[in-house]
C-alpha positions in Angstrom: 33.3 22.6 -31.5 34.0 19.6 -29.2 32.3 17.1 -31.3 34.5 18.3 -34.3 37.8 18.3 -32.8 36.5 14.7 -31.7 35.8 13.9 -35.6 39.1 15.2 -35.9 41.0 13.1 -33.9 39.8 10.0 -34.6 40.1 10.6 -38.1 44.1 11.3 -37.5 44.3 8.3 -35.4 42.7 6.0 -37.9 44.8 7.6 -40.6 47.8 7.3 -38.9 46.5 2.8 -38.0 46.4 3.2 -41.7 49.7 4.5 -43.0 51.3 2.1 -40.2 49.5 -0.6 -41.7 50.7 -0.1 -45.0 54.1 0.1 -43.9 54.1 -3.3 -42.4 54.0 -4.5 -46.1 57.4 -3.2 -46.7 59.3 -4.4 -43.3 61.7 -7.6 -44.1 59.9 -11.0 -43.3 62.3 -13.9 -42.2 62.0 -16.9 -44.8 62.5 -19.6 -42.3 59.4 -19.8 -40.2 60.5 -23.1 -37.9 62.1 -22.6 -35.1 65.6 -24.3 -34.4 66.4 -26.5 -31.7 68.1 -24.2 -28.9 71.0 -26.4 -28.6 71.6 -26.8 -33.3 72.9 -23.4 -33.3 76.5 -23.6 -32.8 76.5 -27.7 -33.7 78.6 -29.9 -35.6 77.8 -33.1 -37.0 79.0 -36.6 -37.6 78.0 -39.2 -40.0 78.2 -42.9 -38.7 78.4 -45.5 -40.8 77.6 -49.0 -38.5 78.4 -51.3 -40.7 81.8 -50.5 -40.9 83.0 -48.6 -38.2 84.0 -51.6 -36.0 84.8 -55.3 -36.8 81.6 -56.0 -34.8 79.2 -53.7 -36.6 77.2 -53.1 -34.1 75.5 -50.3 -32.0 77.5 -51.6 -28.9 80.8 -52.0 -30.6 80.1 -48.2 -31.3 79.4 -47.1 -28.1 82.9 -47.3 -27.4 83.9 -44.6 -29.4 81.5 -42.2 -27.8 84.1 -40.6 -25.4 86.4 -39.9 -28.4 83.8 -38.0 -30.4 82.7 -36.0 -28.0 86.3 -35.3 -27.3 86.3 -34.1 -30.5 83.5 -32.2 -30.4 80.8 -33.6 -32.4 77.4 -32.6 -31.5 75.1 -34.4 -33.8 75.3 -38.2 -34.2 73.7 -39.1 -37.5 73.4 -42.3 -38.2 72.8 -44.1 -41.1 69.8 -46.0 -41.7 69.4 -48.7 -38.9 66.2 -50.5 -40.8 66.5 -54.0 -41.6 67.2 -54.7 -45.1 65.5 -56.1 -47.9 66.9 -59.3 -49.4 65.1 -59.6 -53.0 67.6 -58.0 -55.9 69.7 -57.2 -52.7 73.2 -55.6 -54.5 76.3 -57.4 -53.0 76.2 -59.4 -49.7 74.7 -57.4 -47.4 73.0 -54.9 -49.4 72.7 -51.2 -49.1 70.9 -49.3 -45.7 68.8 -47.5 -48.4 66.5 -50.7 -49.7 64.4 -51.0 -46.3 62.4 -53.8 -45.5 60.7 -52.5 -42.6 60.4 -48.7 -41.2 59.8 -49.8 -38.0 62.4 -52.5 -37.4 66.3 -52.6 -36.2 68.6 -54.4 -38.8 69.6 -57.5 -37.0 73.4 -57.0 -37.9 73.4 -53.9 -35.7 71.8 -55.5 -32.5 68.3 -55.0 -31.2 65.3 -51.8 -29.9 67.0 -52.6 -26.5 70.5 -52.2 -27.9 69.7 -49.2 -30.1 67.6 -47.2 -27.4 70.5 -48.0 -24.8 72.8 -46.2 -27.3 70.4 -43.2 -28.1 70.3 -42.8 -24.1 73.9 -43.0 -23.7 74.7 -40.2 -26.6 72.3 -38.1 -24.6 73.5 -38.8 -21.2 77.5 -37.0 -22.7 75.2 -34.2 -23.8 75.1 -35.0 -27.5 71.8 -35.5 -29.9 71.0 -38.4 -32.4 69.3 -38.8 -35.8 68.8 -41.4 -38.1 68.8 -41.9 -41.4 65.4 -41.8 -43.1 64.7 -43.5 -46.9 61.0 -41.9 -47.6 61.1 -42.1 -50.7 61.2 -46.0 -52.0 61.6 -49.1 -50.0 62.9 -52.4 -50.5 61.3 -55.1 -53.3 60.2 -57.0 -50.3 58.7 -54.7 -48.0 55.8 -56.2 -46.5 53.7 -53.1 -48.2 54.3 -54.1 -51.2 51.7 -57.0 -50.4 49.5 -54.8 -47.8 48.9 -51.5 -50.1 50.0 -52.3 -53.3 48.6 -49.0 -54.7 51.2 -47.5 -52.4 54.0 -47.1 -55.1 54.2 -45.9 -58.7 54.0 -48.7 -61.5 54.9 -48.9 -64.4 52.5 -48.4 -67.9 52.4 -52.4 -67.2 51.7 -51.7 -63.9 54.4 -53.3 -62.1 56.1 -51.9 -59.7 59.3 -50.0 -60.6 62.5 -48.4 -59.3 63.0 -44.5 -58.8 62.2 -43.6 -62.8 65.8 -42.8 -64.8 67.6 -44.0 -61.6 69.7 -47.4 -61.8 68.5 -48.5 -58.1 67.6 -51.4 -58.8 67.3 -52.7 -55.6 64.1 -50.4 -54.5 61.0 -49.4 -55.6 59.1 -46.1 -55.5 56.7 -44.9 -53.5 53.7 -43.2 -54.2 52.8 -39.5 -52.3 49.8 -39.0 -54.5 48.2 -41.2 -51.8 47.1 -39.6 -48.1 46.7 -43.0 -46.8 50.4 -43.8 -47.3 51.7 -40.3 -46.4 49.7 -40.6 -42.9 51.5 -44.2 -42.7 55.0 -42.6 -43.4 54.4 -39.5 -40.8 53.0 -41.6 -37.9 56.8 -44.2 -38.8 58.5 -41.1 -38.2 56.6 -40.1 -35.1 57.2 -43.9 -34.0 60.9 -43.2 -33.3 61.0 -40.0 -32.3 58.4 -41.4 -29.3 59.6 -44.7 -29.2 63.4 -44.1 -29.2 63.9 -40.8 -28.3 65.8 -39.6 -31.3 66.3 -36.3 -32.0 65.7 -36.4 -35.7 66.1 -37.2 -39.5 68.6 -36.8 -42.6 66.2 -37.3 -45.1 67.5 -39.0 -48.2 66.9 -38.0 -51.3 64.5 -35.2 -49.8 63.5 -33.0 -52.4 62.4 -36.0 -54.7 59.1 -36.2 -51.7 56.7 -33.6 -51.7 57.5 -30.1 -49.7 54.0 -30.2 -48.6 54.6 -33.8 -46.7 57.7 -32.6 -45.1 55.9 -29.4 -44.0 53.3 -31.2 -42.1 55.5 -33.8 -40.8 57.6 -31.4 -39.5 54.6 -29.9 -37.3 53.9 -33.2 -36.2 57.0 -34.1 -34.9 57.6 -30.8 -33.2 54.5 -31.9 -31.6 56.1 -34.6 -29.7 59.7 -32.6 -28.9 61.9 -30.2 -30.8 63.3 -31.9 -34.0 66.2 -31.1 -36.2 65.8 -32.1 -39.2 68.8 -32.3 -42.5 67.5 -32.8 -46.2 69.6 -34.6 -48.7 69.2 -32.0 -51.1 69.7 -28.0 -52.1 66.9 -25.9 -52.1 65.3 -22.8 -51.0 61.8 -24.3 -50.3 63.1 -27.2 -47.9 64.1 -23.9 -45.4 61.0 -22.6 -44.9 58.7 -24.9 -43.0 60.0 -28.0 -42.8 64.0 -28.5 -42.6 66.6 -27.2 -40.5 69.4 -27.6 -42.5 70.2 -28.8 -46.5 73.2 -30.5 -48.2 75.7 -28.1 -49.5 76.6 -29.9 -52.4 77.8 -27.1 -54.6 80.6 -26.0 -52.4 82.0 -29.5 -52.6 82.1 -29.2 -56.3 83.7 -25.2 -56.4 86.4 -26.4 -53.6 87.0 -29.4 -55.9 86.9 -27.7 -58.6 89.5 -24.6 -56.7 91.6 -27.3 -55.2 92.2 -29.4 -58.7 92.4 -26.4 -61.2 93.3 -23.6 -59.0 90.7 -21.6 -60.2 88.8 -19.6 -57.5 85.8 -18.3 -59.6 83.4 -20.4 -58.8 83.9 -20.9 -55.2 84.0 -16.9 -54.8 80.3 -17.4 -56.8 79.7 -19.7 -54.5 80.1 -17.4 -51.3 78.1 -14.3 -52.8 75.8 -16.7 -53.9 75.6 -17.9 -50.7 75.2 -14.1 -48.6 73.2 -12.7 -51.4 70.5 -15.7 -51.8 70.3 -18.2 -48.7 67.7 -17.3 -46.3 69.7 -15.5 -42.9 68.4 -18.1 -41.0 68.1 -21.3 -43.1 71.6 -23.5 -42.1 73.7 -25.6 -44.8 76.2 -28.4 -44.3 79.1 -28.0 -45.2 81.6 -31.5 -46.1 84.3 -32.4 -48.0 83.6 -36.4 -47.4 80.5 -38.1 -47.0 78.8 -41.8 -47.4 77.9 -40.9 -51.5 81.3 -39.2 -51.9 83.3 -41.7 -50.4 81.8 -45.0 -51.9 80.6 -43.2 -55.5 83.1 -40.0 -56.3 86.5 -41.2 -54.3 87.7 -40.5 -51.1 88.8 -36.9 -50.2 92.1 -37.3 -51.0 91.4 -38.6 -54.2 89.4 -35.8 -54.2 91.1 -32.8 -52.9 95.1 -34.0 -52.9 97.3 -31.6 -51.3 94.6 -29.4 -50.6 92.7 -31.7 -48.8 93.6 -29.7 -45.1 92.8 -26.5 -46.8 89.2 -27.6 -47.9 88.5 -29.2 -44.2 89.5 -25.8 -42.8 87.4 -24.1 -45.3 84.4 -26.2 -44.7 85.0 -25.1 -40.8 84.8 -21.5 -41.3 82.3 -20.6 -44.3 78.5 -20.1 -43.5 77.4 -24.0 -42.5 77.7 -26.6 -40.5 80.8 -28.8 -40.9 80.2 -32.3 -41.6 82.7 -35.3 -40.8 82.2 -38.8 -42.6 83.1 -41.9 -40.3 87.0 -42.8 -40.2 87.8 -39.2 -41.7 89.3 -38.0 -38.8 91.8 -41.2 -39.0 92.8 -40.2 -42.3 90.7 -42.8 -44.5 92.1 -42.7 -47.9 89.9 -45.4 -49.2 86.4 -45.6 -51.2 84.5 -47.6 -48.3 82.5 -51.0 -50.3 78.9 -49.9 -49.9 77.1 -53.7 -49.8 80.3 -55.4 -48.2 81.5 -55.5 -45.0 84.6 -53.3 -44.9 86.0 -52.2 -41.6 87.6 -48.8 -41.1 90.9 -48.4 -39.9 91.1 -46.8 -36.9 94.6 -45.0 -36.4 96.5 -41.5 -35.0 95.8 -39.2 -37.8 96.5 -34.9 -37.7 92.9 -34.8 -39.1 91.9 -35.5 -35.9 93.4 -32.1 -34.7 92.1 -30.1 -37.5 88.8 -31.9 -36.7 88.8 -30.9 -32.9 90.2 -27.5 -33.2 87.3 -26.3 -35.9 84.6 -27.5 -34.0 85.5 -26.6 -30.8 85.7 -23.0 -31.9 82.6 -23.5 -33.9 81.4 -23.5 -30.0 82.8 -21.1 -28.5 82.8 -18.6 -31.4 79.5 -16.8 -31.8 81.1 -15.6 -35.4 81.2 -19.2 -36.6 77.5 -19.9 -35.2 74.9 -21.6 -37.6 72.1 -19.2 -39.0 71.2 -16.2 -37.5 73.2 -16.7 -35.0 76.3 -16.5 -36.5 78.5 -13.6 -38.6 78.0 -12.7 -41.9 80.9 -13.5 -44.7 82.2 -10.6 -45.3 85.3 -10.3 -48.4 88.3 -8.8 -47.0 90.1 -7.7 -50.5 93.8 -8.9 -51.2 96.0 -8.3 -54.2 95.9 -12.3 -55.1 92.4 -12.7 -55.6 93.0 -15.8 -58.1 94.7 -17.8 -55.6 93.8 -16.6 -51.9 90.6 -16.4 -49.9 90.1 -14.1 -47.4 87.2 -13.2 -45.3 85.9 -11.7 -42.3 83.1 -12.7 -39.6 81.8 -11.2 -36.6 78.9 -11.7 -33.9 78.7 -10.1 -30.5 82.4 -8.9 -30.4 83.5 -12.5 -31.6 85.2 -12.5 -34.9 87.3 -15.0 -37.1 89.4 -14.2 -40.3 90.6 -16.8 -42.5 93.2 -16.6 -44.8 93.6 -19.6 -46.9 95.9 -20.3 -49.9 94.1 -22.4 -52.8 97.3 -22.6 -54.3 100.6 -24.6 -55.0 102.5 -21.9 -54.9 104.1 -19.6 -52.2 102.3 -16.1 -52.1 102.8 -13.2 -50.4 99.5 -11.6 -50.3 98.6 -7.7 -49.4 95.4 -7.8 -47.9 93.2 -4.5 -47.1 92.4 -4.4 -43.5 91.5 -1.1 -42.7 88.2 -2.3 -40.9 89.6 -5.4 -39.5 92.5 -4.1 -37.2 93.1 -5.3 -33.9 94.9 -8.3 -32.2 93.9 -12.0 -33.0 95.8 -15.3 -32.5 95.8 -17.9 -34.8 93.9 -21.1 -34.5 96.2 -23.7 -34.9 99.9 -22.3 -34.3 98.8 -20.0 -31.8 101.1 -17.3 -32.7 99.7 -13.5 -32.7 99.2 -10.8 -35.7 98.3 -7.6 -34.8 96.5 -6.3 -37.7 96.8 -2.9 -39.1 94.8 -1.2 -42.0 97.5 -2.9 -44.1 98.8 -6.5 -44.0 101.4 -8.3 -45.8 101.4 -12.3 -45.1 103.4 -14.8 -46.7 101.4 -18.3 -47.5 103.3 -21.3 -48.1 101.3 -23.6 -50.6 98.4 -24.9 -49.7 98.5 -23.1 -46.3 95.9 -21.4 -44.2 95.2 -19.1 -41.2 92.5 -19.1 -39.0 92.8 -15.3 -36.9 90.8 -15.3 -34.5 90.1 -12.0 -32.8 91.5 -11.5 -29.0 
């Protein structure tokens, strides 16, 4: 009797091992499997464009305007590429940052290792992180490899060496990831700065025209050595899971174009479903309205976005992302910067500094507005003026933010269903309070916006 009761129980207890097993195929499995620096997941970013962001140029002429970013609160310092250039079928007189001559060398223009290291130590020491611009896929026509490994690029059916295929860059040539010797030589010149330097990562250019599989083991490399963030010039589900922290948003640029120049709200509402219903919970996007290939190539943003510029900066601060400003944005550029000239930005009082510092400084202190996982959900908050207003809610950890914003050029008084969203909040950049009730009548001026943020 014993030894069947034993029989019994252990074959219960191995059924029950089984049916838990089988469940475990049904639980939810997080897409992204890296893991996020600590300190990326309530960041902003800024892009820095040496060349002209000073009459100097230079890494030390930058330096100086350190105290006013972090006043601003930028977290990230990207930077774009600081390699020297390549001088054969160089385009205009100083040639573009993308044709690299050298993947381990400074650009002399910019200063030296000493003066670049001193300015990677000195972001650090006000508590902000650097990374640098990273062209892996083509280098310049003059690249010393081009002599060393020939059989390191892609060549034509004459087998010469050729330019990205169907792109008009004439000034590079392509490289060649069919080949492990060259992919080891690109991983261990990203490991170089990381040790060398101290960086804190890479914006990789034209990302998703290299391999996933190279970025995925590069990634584990250089995590290896410290925790790395990492931002791919590109869109794309894949990038998230093993290798990148964060992708381009280019498609919200394009709907909040597209919203601000036709006042048409249907794709940028596709746009945010798109973006709850498909983007892995913890993958992070960034979010722009100006950046070095917009400005020089599309038109600067108010070109771009006219008198809804503000309204698209506000939006880019509050969506799902991480907002994104370009150098000289914040002093109101309203100029294409030259791309192979020297072109100094104008540095002046601007209220896009403002709208600037107050965004990202809530992006801090706002667990709602977090990157990721971290932060709140986008919820819809239904209104009555669907074709001209959006509305949404977002809350983490008793944080929340709802923004109101008027994609319109006219004035609207909007009806908006708040049943779930009641309570007190004061608004971001006024200050004034609403005390929200299950109902809520607001009247938008043009191209206005609120920013409630719960009390």
């Amino acid at each position: 009797m014993k030894n069947s009761l034993f029989v019994l129980l252990v074959l219960l207890n191995f059924s029950f091992f089984k049916t838990q097993t089988k469940d475990l195929r049904y639980q939810p499995k997080e897409y992204v499997e890296i893991t996020h620096p600590e300190w990326s997941k309530n960041a902003t970013i800024y892009e820095v464009n040496i060349r002209q962001y000073t009459q100097e140029g230079t890494f030390k002429a930058f330096e100086k305007h350190l105290p006013r970013l972090k006043k601003m609160g930028v977290d990230i310092i990207w930077l774009m590429p600081i390699h020297p250039i390549g001088e054969e079928n160089r385009k205009g007189t100083l040639g573009s940052y993308y044709s690299v001559k050298d993947f381990h060398g400074i650009n002399p223009e910019f200063g030296t290792m000493t003066d670049f290291k001193i300015l990677v130590d000195k972001i650090h020491s006000m508590g902000m992180y650097v990374i640098i611009d990273w062209v892996g896929n083509h280098s310049a026509w003059d690249n010393p490899l081009t002599i060393q490994h020939p059989d390191w690029y892609t060549k034509t059916r004459a087998g010469n060496f050729q330019p990205t295929p169907w792109y008009d860059w004439d000034d590079v040539i392509d490289f060649d990831y069919d080949n492990p010797d060259f992919r080891k030589y690109m991983t261990d010149a990203l490991k170089f700065w990381v040790k060398e330097a101290n960086i804190d990562g890479y914006r990789a250019d034209v990302a998703g025209f290299i391999p996933v599989d190279f970025w995925e083991n590069a990634r584990k490399e250089l995590d290896e050595i410290k925790p790395v963030f990492m931002l791919a010039e590109w869109e794309s589900r894949d990038l998230y899971k093993k290798s990148f922290d964060m992708t381009y948003s280019w498609s919200l640029w394009d709907k909040l174009r597209e919203a601000v120049n036709h006042q048409k709200l249907g794709g940028l509402v596709e746009y945010l479903s798109h973006d709850v219903n498909s983007v892995p919970h913890n993958a992070y996007r960034m979010t722009f309205t100006d950046n070095h290939d917009k400005n020089s190539w599309e038109g600067n943003p108010y070109l771009n976005f006219g008198d809804g510029l503000k309204t698209a900066i506000v939006m880019t601060g509050v969506v799902n992302g991480m907002p994104l400003c370009y150098s000289g944005q914040e002093a109101g550029l309203n100029r294409s910067l030259k791309f192979f000239d020297k072109d100094p930005i104008e540095w002046k009082a601007n209220e896009n500094t403002e709208l600037f510092t107050k965004l990202f400084h809530l992006k801090h202190a706002n667990q709602a507005l977090w990157n990721g996982k971290y932060g709140g959900e986008m919820i819809r908050v239904v209104n009555d003026h669907q074709d001209k207003i959006i509305s949404f809610y977002r809350e983490k950890n008793n944080d929340a933010v709802f923004p109101v914003l008027n994609f319109s050029d006219q004035t609207v008084e909007v009806n908006l269903n708040t049943a779930y969203f009641q309570g007190k909040y004061r608004e971001l950049f006024t200050g004034k309070i609403y005390n929200i009730k299950d109902k809520t009548n607001i009247k938008l001026l043009p191209w206005s916006y609120l920013v409630l943020v719960k009390e």
